[in-house]
Every structure is written in structure tokens, then in C-alpha cells.
C-alpha positions as CSV (number, residue, x, y, z in Angstrom):
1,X,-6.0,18.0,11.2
2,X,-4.6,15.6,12.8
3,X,-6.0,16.7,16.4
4,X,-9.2,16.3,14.8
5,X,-9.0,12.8,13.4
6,X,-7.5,11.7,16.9
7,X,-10.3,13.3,19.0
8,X,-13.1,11.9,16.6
9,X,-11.5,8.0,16.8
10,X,-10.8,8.4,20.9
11,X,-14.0,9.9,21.7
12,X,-15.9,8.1,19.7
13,X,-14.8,4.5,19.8
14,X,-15.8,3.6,23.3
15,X,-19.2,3.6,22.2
16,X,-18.9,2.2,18.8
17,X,-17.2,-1.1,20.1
18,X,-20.5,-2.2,21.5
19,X,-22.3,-1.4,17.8
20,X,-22.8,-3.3,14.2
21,X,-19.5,-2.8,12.9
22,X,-20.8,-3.3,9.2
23,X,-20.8,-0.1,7.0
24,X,-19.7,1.8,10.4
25,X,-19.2,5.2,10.2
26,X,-16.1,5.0,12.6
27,X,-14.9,2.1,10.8
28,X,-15.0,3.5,7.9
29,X,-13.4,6.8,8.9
30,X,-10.2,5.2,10.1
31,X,-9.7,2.8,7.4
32,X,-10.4,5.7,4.8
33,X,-10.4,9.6,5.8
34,X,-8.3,9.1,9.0
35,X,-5.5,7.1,7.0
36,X,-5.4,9.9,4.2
37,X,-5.0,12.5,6.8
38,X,-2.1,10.9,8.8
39,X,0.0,9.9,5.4
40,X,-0.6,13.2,4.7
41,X,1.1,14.5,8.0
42,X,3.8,11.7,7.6
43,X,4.4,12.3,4.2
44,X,5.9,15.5,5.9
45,X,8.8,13.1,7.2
46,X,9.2,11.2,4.3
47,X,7.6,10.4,1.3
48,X,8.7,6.8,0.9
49,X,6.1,5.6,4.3
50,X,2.6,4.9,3.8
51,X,-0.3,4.6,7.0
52,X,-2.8,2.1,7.1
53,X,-5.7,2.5,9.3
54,X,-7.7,-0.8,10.9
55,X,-11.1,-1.0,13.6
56,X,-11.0,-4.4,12.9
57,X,-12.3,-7.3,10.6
58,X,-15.9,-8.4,10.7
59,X,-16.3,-7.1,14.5
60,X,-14.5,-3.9,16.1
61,X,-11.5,-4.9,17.3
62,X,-10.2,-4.4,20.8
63,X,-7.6,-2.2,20.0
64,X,-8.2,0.0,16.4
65,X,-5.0,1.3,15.0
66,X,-3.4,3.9,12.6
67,X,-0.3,2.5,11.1
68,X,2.8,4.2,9.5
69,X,5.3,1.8,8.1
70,X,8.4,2.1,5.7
71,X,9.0,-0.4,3.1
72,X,12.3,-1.2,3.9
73,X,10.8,-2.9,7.3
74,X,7.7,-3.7,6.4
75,X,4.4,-2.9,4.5
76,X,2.0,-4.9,7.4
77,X,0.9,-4.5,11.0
78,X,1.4,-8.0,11.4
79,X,5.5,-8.0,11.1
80,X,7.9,-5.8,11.6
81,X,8.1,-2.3,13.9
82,X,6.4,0.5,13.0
83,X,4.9,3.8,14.4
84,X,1.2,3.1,15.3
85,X,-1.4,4.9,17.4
86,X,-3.4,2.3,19.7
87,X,-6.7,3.5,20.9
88,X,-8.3,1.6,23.9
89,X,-12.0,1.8,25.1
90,X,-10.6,4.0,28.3
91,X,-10.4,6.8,26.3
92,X,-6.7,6.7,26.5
93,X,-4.3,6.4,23.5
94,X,-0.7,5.9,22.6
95,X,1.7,6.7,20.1
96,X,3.9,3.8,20.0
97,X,6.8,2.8,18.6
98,X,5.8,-0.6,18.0
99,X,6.1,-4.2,17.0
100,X,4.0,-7.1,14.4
101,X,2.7,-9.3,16.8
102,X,1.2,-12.0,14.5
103,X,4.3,-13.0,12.8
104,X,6.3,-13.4,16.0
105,X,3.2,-15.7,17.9
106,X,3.2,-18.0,14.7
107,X,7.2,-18.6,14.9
108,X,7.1,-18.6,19.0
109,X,3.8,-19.3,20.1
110,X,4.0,-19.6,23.8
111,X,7.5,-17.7,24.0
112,X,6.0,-15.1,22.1
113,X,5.4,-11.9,24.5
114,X,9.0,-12.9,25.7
115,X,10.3,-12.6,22.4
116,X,8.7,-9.3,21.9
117,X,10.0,-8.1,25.5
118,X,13.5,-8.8,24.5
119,X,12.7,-7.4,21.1
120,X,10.8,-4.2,22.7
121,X,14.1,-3.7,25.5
122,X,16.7,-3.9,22.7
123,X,15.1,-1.1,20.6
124,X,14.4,0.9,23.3
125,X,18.2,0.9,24.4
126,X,19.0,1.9,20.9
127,X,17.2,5.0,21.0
128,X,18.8,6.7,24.1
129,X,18.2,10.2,22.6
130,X,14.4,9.3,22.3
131,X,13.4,8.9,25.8
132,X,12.8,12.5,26.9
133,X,10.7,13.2,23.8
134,X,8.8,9.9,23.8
135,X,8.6,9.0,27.5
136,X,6.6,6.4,28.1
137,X,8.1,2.6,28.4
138,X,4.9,0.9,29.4
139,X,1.3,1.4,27.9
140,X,-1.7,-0.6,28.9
141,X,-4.2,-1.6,26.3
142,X,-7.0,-3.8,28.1
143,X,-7.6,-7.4,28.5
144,X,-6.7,-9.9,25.4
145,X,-4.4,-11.4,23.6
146,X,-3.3,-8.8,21.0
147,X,-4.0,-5.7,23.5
148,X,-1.1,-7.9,25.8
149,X,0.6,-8.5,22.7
150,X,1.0,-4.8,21.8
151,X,2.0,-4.2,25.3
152,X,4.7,-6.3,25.6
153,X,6.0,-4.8,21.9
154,X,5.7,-1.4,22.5
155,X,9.8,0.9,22.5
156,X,8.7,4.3,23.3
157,X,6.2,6.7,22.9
158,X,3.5,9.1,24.5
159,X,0.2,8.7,26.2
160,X,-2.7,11.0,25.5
161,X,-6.4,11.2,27.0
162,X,-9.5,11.9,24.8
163,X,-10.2,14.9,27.6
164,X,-6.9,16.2,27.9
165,X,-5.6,16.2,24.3
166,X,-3.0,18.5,23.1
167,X,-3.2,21.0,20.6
168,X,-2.0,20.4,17.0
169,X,1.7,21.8,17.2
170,X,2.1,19.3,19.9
171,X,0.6,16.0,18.3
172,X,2.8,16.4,15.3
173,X,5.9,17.0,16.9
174,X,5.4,14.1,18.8
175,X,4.8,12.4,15.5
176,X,8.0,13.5,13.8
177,X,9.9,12.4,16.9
178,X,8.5,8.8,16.6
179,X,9.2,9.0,13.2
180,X,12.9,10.1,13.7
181,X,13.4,7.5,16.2
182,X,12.0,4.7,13.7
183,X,14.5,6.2,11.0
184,X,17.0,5.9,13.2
185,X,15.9,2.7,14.8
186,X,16.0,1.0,11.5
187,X,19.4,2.6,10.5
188,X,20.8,1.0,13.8
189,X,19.4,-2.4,13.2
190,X,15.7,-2.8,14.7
191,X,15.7,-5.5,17.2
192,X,18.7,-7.5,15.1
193,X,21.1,-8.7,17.1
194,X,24.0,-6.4,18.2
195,X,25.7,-5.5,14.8
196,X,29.0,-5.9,16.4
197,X,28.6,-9.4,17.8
198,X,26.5,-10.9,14.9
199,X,27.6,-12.7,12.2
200,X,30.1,-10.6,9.7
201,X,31.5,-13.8,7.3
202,X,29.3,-12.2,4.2
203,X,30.6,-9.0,5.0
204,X,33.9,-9.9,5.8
205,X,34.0,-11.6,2.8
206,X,32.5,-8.6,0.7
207,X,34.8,-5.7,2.0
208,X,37.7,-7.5,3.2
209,X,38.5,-6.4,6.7
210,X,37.1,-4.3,9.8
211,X,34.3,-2.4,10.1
212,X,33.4,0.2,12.3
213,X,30.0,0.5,13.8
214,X,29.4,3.3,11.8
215,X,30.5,1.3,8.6
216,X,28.7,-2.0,9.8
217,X,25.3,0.4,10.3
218,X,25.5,2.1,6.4
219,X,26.1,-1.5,5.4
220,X,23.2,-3.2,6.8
221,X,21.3,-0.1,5.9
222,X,22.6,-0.6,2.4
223,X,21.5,-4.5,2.3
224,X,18.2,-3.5,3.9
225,X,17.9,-0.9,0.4
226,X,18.9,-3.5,-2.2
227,X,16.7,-6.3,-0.6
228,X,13.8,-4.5,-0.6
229,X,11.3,-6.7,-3.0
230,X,9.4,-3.4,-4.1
231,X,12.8,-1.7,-5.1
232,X,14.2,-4.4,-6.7
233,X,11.1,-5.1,-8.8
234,X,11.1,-1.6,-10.0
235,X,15.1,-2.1,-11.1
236,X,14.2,-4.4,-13.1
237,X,11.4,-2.8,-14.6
238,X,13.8,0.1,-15.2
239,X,16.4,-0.9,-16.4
240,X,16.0,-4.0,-17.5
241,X,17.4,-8.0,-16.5
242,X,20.9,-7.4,-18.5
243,X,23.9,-7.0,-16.3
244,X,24.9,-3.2,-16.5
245,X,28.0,-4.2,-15.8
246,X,29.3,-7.0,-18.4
247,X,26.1,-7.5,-20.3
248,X,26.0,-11.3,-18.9
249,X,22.0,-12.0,-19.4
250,X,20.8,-15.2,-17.0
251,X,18.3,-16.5,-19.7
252,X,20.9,-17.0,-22.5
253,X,23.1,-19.2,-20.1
254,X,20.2,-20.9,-18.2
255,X,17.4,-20.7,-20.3
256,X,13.7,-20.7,-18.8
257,X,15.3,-20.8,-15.5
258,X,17.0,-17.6,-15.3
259,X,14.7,-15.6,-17.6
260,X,13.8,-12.0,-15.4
261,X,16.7,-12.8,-13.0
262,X,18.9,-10.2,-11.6
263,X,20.3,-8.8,-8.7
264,X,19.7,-4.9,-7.9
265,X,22.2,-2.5,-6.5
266,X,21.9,0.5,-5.0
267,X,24.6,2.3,-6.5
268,X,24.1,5.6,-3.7
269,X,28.0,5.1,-1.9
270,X,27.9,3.8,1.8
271,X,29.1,7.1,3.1
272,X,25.6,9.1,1.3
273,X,23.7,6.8,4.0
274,X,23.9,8.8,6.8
275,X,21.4,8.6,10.2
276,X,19.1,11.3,10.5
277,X,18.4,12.0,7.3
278,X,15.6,10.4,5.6
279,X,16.6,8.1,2.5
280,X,14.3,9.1,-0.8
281,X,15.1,6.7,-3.6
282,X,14.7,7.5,-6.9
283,X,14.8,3.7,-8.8
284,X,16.3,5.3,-12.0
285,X,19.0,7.0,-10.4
286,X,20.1,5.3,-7.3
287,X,19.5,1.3,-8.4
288,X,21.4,-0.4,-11.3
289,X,21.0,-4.0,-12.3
290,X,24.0,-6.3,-11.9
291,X,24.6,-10.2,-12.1
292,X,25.7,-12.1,-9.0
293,X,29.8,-11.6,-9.9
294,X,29.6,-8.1,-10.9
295,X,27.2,-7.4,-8.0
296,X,29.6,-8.8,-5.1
297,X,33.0,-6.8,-6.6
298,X,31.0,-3.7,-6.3
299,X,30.6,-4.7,-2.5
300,X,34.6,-5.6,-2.0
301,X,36.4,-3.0,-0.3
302,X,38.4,-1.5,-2.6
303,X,36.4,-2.3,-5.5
304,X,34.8,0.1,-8.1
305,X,32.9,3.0,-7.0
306,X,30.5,3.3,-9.5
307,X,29.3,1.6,-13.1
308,X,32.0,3.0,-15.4
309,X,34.7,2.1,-12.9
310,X,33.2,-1.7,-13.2
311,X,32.7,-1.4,-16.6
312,X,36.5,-0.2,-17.1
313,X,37.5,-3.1,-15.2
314,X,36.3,-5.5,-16.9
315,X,37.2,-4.0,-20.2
316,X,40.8,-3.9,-18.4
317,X,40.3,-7.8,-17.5
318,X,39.6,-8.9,-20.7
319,X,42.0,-6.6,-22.9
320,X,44.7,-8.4,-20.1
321,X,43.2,-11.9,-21.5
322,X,43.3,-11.5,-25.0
323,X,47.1,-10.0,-25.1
């Protein structure tokens, strides 16, 4: 239950951050029994995001975690934004909507809480609908670096109290909130710059005209889906490195160089890829394997809507050639 596993980590860390963290019980518990039990409850959501659980690495850490994370962001706490619970010693905790810390202090460095400020206020503005349900803007972790860190980064979420915890119905729908808002955080573009100010030429270029906000979101969301490494690894595995649409195979024309390479495309239209509703691939079904040309006339506005009207075009192309 996940009342249960929350009480056991808030009540009893306060105490275990002054003890041997080798082979500790606690340690263990979130890393292991604690994890299996929240993927369970998230798995609920969706069944693409996995949960990680962390008290820290050779010592307890100052703030132990639970992680929930889709793929299509990120598989680490140290990147990205994610859903995490953040215990402190105060006996206080928070659900948080929240951001990688170590990847942005490595780029920024001294700028890096501002980055995550700006990063942290962008989101939050994204995710109007979210503030009554996950109300609180500002959590307070402690003294440190990554407890200031996580400050800084956190969107939205809710605060609990060892002593005052809420019963199960509550904790989970609190949960699926925070997971809704992450779905729809990442449909909206994260802490990307505003998608109707950034740069369009590749997607001008692809479909060939305006987009609307609506359109611009399923189209990130669609590049976000084809660019994931873990899905396009499975494509391949799938269905093989020969263009599905006009056979072209990168090893016969390059050799060594271009033996296993192909592009992936998810072949679900735009308009499937809707907010709110979570996105369960099946590799088989929803990715085909294209080379570069065929991939980027499937993208053109206007272009074919699926494999057989590519592969009728091109049969259509070439019939027009050999006349």
C-alpha cells in the first residue's frame, strides 16, 4: 500500500540518517520493496513509466527519493523532470513534480539553480489546470546543495507530514494527478522554449506551412516518440534495417559505415496523439523503419498517410521514370 511504504520511509528515516548505511534495512527497502510497490501504483497510469528508488550511495543521502520517470523524458534522476517523492529529516515530504539537477549544474555551474528557477516557473505556467490539485509552489528540503537544488526545481505538488498522513484514496489520487500533469507537461513541451516562438525551419520545412499550437504540440510529441533511443532500438530489432518503404539498405551503399542504420517512424497519425490520454506503444504496430528520404516525405504535409501510400508512390515514381 502505498500509505504504508510512505509512512515506513518518513517515519523512519530521521533516525536512520545518523546510522551505517551498509546493508540498511531502510536502504534497502526503498531501493527494492518500496520501488516495486510504487511502479506498481503507477503502472495504474501507465504502463510505459518505471520508479526508481535511492537513500543514497555509500552514506544516506540528505534527501532519499522515489522516482517515476517516462522514457520519452528520461530514464534518470539526474536529467530531465519527473514525478519524485522527496523525504527530509523533518518528517515532512513532498510529491513533486520535479527536475535533474546534476545534468543542469554540469552545463551551468554557478547559473544553475537560476536555470532550474526559470525552468521550474515555465512548467508550472504550463500546468494551469494543476494548481488546485497539486498546490504547493515552494517546498523546503534542508540545508545542501542538492536539497537547494531540488528546491529551486520543483513545478507543483503536495506536502505531507509523517503525523498527519492521509489515508490511501487520498495518496493515490494525488499520485495520478502528478502523473497527469507530467503527461501533459511533456505533451506541452517541458521547460522547452515556447513552441510558438522557437525555432520551426525543420518543421516548416517537413510540413510545409503553419501550424497551430495544437499541431506544433502532436508534432513535438511525435519527434519526442521516434527519438526515443529505447524505441528506436526495438524498431530495428523488429523489423529489421531495410527501408520499409523503397527497400534502400545503408550497408549495400556505404558499406561498414552504414551497416544497422535506420531511421524509425512512428507510423500512429499526428491527430491519434491527443493530451490526456496516455500514449502505450506497441513497437510492432506503431514503428516502421524508413531511410532518411522516405522518412522526411512521410513528415511533409500532404505526404502519404501510411506505408502502402509511400510504397504506391514510389512505385508511381518509378513507373513515371521508366515510361
Amino acid at each position: 500500500m502505498l500509505h504504508e511504504i510512505l509512512k515506513k520511509i518518513g517515519t523512519e528515516y530521521p533516525a536512520a540518517r545518523n546510522q551505517s548505511y551498509t546493508d540498511h534495512p531502510l536502504a534497502n527497502f526503498i531501493r527494492r520493496d518500496a520501488s516495486e510497490e510504487l511502479r506498481v501504483v503507477a503502472a495504474q497510469h501507465s504502463s510505459r513509466l518505471s520508479v526508481k528508488g535511492s537513500a543514497g550511495s555509500g552514506n544516506f543521502a540528505a534527501v532519499p527519493w522515489l522516482g517515476i520517470f517516462d522514457d520519452l523524458v528520461t530514464e534518470s534522476a539526474t536529467r530531465g523532470y519527473y514525478v519524485v517523492y522527496l523525504f527530509s529529516e523533518s518528517g515532512r515530504f513532498f510529491l513533486s513534480l520535479n527536475q535533474g539537477t546534476t545534468a543542469v549544474r554540469q552545463e551551468f555551474r554557478r547559473s544553475a539553480r537560476v536555470i532550474l528557477k526559470d525552468r521550474a516557473t515555465l512548467m508550472r505556467a504550463r500546468l494551469p489546470e494543476y494548481w488546485e490539485a497539486l498546490p504547493i509552489n515552494v517546498i523546503e528540503l534542508g540545508a545542501g546543495q542538492l536539497p537547494g537544488d531540488y528546491e529551486v526545481g520543483h513545478v507543483i505538488g503536495c506536502e505531507y507530514h509523517v503525523n498527519k498522513l492521509p489515508g490511501e484514496n487520498v495518496l493515490r489520487a494525488d499520485l495520478q494527478a502528478a502523473l497527469a500533469a507530467y503527461e501533459s507537461l511533456i505533451f506541452r513541451g517541458g521547460p522547452e522554449a515556447s513552441l510558438e516562438t522557437s525555432s520551426h525551419d525543420e518543421v516548416q520545412t517537413l510540413l510545409s506551412g503553419p501550424m497551430s499550437l495544437i499541431e506544433m504540440r502532436r508534432y513535438r510529441m511525435h519527434q519526442r516518440i521516434e527519438r526515443n533511443p529505447k524505441a528506436a532500438q526495438m524498431a530495428k530489432f523488429v523489423h529489421g534495417t531495410t527501408c520499409q518503404g523503397c527497400g534502400f539498405d545503408f550497408s549495400e551503399r556505404y558499406g561498414e559505415l552504414g551497416e544497422g542504420y535506420i531511421e524509425a517512424h512512428h507510423v500512429r497519425p499526428l491527430a491519434s496523439l491527443e493530451e490526456g490520454i496516455a500514449i502505450e506503444l506497441d513497437v510492432e504496430r506503431d514503428f516502421a523503419v524508413l531511410c532518411s528520404n522516405c522518412h522526411r516525405m512521410m513528415h511533409r504535409r500532404g505526404g502519404p498517410k501510411d506505408l502502402s501510400a509511400l510504397r504506391a508512390l514510389i512505385r508511381q515514381s518509378r513507373d513515371t521514370d521508366s515510361d
